[in-house]
C-alpha positions as CSV (number, residue, x, y, z in Angstrom):
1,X,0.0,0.0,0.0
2,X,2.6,2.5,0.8
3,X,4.9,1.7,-2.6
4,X,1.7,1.9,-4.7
5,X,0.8,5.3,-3.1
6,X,4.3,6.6,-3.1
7,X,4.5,5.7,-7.1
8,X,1.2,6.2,-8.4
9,X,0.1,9.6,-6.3
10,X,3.3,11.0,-4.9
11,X,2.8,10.2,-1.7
12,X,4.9,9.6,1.4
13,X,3.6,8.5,4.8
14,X,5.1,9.7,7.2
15,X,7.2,6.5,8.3
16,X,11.1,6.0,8.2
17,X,11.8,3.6,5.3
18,X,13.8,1.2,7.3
19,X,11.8,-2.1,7.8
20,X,9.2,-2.5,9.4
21,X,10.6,-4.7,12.3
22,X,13.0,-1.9,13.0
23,X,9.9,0.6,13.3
24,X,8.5,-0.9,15.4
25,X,11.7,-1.8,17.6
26,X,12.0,2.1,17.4
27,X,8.4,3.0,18.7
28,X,8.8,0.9,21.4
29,X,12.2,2.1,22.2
30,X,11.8,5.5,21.8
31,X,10.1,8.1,23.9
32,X,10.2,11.8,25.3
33,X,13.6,11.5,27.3
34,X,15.8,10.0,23.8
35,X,17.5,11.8,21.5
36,X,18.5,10.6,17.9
37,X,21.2,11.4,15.6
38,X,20.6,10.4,11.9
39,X,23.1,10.4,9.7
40,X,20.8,11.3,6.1
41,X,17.3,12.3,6.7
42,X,13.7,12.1,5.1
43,X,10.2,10.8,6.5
44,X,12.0,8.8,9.1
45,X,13.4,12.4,10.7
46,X,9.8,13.5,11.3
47,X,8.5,10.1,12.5
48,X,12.0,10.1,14.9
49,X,11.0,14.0,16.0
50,X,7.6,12.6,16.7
51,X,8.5,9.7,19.1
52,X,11.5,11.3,20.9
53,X,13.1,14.7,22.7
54,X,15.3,15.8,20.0
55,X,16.6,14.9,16.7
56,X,20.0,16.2,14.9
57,X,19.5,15.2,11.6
58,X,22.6,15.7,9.1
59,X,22.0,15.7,5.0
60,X,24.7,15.9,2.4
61,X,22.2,16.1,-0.9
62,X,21.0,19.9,-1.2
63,X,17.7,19.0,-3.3
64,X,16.9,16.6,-0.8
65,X,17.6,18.7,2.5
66,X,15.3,21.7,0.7
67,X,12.0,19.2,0.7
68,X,12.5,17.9,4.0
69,X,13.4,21.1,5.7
70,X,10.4,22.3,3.6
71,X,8.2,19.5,5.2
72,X,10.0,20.1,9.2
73,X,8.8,23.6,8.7
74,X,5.2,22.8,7.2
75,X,4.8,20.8,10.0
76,X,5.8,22.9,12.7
77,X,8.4,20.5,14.1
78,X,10.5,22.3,16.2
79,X,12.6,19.3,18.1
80,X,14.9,18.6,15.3
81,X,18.3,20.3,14.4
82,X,18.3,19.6,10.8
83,X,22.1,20.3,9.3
84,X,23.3,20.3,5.7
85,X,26.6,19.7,5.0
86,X,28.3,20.1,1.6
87,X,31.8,18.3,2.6
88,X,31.9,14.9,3.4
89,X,34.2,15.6,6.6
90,X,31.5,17.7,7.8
91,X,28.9,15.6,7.1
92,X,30.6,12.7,9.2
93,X,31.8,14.7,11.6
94,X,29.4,17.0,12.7
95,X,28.0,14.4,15.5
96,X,31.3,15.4,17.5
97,X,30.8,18.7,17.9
98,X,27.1,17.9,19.3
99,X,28.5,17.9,23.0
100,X,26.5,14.8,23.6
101,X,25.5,11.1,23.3
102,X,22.6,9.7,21.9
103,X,20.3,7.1,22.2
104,X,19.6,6.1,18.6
105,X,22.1,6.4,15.9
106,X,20.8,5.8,12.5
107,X,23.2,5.3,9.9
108,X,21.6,5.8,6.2
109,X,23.4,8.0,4.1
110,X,26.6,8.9,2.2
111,X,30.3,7.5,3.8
112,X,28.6,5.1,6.0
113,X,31.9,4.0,7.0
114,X,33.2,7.1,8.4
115,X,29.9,7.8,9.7
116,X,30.0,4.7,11.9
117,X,33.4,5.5,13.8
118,X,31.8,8.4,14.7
119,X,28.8,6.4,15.8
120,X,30.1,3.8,17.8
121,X,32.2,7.1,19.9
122,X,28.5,8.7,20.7
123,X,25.9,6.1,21.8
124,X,24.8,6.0,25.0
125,X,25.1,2.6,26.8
126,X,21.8,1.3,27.0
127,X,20.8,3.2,23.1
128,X,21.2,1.7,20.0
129,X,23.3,2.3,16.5
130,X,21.4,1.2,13.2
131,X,22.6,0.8,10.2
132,X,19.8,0.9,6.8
133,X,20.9,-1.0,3.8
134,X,23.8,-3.3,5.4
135,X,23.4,-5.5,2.5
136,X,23.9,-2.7,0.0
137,X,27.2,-4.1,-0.9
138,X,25.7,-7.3,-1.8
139,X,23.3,-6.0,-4.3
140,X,23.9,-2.5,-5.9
141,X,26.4,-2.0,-9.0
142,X,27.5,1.1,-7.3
143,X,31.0,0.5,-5.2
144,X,29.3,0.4,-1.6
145,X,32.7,-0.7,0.4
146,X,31.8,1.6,3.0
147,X,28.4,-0.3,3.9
148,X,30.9,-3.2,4.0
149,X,33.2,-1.5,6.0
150,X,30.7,0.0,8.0
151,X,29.3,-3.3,8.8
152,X,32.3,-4.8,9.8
153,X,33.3,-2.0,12.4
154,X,29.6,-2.1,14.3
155,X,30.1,-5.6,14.7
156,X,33.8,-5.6,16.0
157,X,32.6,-2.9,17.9
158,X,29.8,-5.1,19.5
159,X,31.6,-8.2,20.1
160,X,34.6,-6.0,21.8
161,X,32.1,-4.3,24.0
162,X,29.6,-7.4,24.4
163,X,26.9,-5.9,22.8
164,X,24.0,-7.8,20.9
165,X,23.6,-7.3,17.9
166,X,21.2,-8.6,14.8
167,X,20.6,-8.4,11.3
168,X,17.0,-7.7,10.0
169,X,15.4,-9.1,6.8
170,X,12.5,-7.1,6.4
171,X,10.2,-5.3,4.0
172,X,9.6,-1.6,4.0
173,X,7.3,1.3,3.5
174,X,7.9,2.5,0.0
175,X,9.4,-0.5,-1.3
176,X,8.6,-3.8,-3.1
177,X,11.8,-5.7,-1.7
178,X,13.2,-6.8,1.2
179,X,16.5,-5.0,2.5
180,X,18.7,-5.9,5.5
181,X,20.0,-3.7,8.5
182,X,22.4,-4.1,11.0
183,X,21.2,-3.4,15.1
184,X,23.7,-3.0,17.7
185,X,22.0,-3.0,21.2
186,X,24.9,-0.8,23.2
């Protein structure tokens, strides 16, 4: 239901596109008192702002950062610190100059490898660091290494520190195919 409306009308519920499993891991796990940092943004940075405390979102694709900030701001959404970088160092860096940890890290965007050294220095014990698409490397054309790579430091990370973690096989909204993600439970 949520592909056909997505293709045929335009539309886009307001749900992360991570799988559905994941959401509702998230809804469960999230309330008033977390704070989430996503590395890339969209619906899922609206439906974070709307089940936690406070959101830093951080976007590297200009086009893309205009309609969501567009949509925070049509909304009203005022718990989300919504960041656009145009270099890649800022864009994977800018979660250490948040003077903070987080609860939920979702890693989804560009340099996902970067991105999760980063991660894995800012999650508060007790949160969680997700990574969307952790099978990208096994299916795209496009050189995705640093899925790979990003994969393989959240789950030395997690074996060092004794953390669960699990893969997810899921569908999800706005897409006619299963995808696979990565959960570290710090």
């Amino acid at each position: 239901m949520t592909t056909l409306a997505r293709v045929l009308f335009g539309y886009r519920f307001q749900l992360p596109w991570i799988s559905y499993q994941s959401i509702f891991l998230f809804n469960s796990f999230l309330n008033k008192d977390k704070c989430v940092f996503e590395f890339g943004s969209g619906m899922s940075t609206v439906w974070y702002a709307k089940h936690s405390k406070f959101v830093t979102a951080v976007e590297d694709d200009g086009d893309w950062y205009a309609m969501i900030d567009k949509s925070i701001k049509t909304m009203d959404i005022v718990n989300v610190d919504y960041i656009f970088c145009e270099s890649a160092e800022d864009y994977t860096s800018i979660i250490s100059k948040k003077d903070t940890k987080f609860d939920l890290i979702v890693v989804d965007g560009s340099c996902r490898d970067v991105c999760m050294q980063n991660a894995i220095k800012f999650v508060n014990i007790g949160g969680i660091i997700y990574l969307d698409n952790s099978d990208a490397y096994a299916y795209h054309d496009l050189n995705n290494d640093h899925v790979r790579q990003a994969e393989i430091t959240a789950i030395e990370f997690a074996r060092k520190n004794n953390f669960k973690f699990e893969f997810v096989t899921d569908f999800s909204p706005g897409q006619l195919f299963v995808h696979q993600a990565l959960i570290i439970f710090c």
